[in-house]
Structures are given as structure tokens and as C-alpha cells.
N, C-alpha and C positions, 0 to 999 in steps of 0.2 A: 367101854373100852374102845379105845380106835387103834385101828393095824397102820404101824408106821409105814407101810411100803403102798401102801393106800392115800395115805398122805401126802407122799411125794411124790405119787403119778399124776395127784389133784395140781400140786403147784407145778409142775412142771406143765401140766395140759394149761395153765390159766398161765403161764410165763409164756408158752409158746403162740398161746390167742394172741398175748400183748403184743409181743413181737411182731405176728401177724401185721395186728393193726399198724401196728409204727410203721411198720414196711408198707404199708397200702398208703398210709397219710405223706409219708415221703414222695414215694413216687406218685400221688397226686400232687403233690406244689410242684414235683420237678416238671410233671409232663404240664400242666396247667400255666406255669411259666413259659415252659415252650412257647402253647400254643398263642399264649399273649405276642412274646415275638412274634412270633409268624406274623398274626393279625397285624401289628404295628408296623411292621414289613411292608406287609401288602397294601396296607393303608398308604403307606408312603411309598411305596411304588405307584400306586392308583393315584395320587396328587402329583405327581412330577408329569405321569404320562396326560393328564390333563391340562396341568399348567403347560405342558410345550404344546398340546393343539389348540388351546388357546391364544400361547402366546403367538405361533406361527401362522402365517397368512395362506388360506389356502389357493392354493395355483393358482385354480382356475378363476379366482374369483379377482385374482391382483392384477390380470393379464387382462382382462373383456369386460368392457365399459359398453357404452351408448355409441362411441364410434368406431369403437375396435371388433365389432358383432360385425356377420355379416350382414345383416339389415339395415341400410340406409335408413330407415323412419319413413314416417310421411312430413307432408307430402315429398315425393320423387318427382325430379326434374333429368329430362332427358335434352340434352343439345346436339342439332346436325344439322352442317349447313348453314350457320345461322339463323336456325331457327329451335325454340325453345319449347318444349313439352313440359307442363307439369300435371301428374295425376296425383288427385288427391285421394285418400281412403277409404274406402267404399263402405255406404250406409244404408240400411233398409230403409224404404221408402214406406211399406207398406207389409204386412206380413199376419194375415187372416188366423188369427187361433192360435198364433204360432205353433201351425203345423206347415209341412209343407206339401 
């Protein structure tokens, strides 16, 4: 013999697990979905903030060439007076172990 209010404490405990679960598997795909946005988001936020410092020319680098440095190059030429200096770049002649 089984006691009917035994019974239906059984289904109601094994309706309420289900329900459980269903509530957990929902709000797995809902939160799970989120988090895809987000990532997909951030991914493309991450590619746009790349593609403009790539596409854009940095300062410093659009501005200062070979002539626009302070540095002349060699050789340097100095004129006074009429008359003309040029020194050229200075190179080791000689340098023991190269130590000094």
C-alpha cells in the first residue's frame, strides 16, 4: 500500500527540482548571451581603436625628417669671411682591446 500524501510530496519535490533546473538553464543562455555581447562589443571596440592608430600618422613622426632634426649630418660646413670649414665625422684610428 502507498499513502497518497506521500505521493504527492514525491511529485511536487521532483516538479519543483524540474523547475529548478529550467530556471538555471534559462538564465544560463540569458546570462551566456550577454556575455557574448559584451565580448563582441569589446572585440569591436578593440578593432576600430586599432584601425584609427593605424590609420593615423603619428606626430612626431610626420613632422621630423633628415632635414627638419636638429642635426645637420655630416659632413658640417662652416662659412666666415670667406672662408670655408668643413669637418668630417670623427673615426677611431686605433683602439687597443677596445678598452679605454
Amino acid at each position: 500500500m502507498s499513502v497518497p500524501g506521500r505521493r504527492d510530496s514525491l511529485l511536487g519535490i521532483a516538479l519543483k527540482s524540474y523547475r529548478q533546473r529550467h530556471h538555471l538553464r534559462v538564465m544560463l543562455k540569458i546570462y551566456s548571451a550577454m556575455i557574448m555581447k559584451l565580448l563582441n562589443t569589446s572585440l569591436l571596440h578593440c578593432a576600430i581603436v586599432v584601425g584609427a592608430l593605424l590609420a593615423a600618422p603619428l606626430e612626431g613622426a610626420a613632422t621630423t625628417g633628415p632635414d627638419q632634426s636638429g642635426d645637420p649630418g655630416w659632413p658640417r660646413a662652416k662659412t666666415s669671411n670667406g672662408n670655408r670649414l668643413i669637418v668630417y665625422q670623427p673615426q677611431v684610428d686605433n683602439w687597443k682591446s677596445f678598452k679605454n
